[in-house]
N, C-alpha and C positions, 0 to 999 in steps of 0.2 A: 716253871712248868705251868702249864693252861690249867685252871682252877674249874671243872665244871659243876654246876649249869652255868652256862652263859643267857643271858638278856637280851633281846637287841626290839630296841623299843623305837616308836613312832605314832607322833600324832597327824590325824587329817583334819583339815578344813573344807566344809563347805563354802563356795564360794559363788554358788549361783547356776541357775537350769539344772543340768548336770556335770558341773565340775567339782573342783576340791583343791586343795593343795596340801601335798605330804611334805613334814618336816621332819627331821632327826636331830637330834642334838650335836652339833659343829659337821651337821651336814647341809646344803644346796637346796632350800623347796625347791618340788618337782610338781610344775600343774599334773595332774589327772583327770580324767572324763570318762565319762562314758562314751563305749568307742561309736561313730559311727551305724555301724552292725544295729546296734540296740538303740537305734533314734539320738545317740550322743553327740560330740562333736571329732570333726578334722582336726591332726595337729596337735593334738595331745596322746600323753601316756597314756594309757587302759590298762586294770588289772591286769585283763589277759595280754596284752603286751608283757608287761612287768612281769607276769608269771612262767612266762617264756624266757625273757631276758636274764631271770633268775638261775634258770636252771640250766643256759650258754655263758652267763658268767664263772658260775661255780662251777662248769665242767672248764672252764682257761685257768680260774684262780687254782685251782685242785691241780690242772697240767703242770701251773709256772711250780707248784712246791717240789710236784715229783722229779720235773724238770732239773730244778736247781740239787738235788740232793742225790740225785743221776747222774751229776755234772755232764748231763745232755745240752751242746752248743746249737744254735737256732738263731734262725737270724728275721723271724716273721710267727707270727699267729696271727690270722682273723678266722672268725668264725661264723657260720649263718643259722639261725635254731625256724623251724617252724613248730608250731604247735598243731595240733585239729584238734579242735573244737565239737564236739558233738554230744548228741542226746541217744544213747544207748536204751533200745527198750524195756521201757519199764522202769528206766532210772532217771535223775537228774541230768540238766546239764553239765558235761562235765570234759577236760580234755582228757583225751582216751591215749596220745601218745606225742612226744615230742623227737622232732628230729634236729641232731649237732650235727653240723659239717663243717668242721675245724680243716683250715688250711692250713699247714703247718711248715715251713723252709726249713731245714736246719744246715748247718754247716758245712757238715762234711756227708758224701754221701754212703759212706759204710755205716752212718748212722741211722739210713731211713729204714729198717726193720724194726730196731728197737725205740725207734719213736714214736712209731705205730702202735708197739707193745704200752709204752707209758704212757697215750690218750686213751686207749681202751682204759684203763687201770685207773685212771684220772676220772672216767665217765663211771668206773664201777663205786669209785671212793668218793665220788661228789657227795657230799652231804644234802643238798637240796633234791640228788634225783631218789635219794634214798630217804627222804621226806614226805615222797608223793605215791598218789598211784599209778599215775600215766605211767606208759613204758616208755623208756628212753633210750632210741635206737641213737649211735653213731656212724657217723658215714664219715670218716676221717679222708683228707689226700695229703700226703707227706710227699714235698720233694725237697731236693738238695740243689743250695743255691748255686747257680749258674747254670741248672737242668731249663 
């Protein structure tokens, strides 16, 4: 059984203008920058990349556990996240809302109700959307393969 707190650590390096490079331990550096938007560069990851990318990961990795423990058959996930970005009066910059649009196949299609029911469920039990304050709407489409 999972022990908590859990850890999960990372160092960055500066590496010149405005970049960096994130390491983890028996993880892949990943350049980062400052995106574009803010005087940064093309072509690299950005916080606000990452910070989106965070919370479309953890709404798939959160689908694959309900998924498998559903014994829900699928034969496809991709997913598309935007974030907005915006300065709310009177406050910081801040993202104010993110949107998932998980495409989802599954197998058989007496399944596509309830595989709707387990991304919903997936988005409420994300641990990163329930990290943050943005709101985080899902826009799911579920079809069955050979539709």
């Amino acid at each position: 059984m999972t022990q908590f707190p859990l850890f999960y650590n990372n160092t960055i390096v500066w590496t010149g203008e405005k970049k960096g490079e994130v390491s983890g331990l028996k993880l892949p550096a990943l350049p980062v920058a400052t995106p574009p938007d803010f005087g940064g560069h093309e072509g690299f990851w950005s916080p606000e990349q990452c910070f989106v990318a965070a919370v479309n990961a953890c709404v798939m990795s959160t689908f694959l556990a309900i998924a498998q423990l559903s014994k829900l058959s699928f034969e496809s996930y991709k997913s598309e996240a935007s974030g907005k970005l915006d300065k709310p009066e009177g406050q910081v910059m801040q993202f104010t809302e993110i949107t998932v649009r998980p495409k989802l196949v599954v197998t058989h299609s007496n399944d596509l109700e309830r595989a709707g029911r387990l991304l919903e469920k997936a988005e409420k039990q994300c641990l990163v959307s329930n990290s943050i304050k943005a709101v985080v709407h899902l826009e799911p489409e579920v079809t069955a393969a050979g539709d």
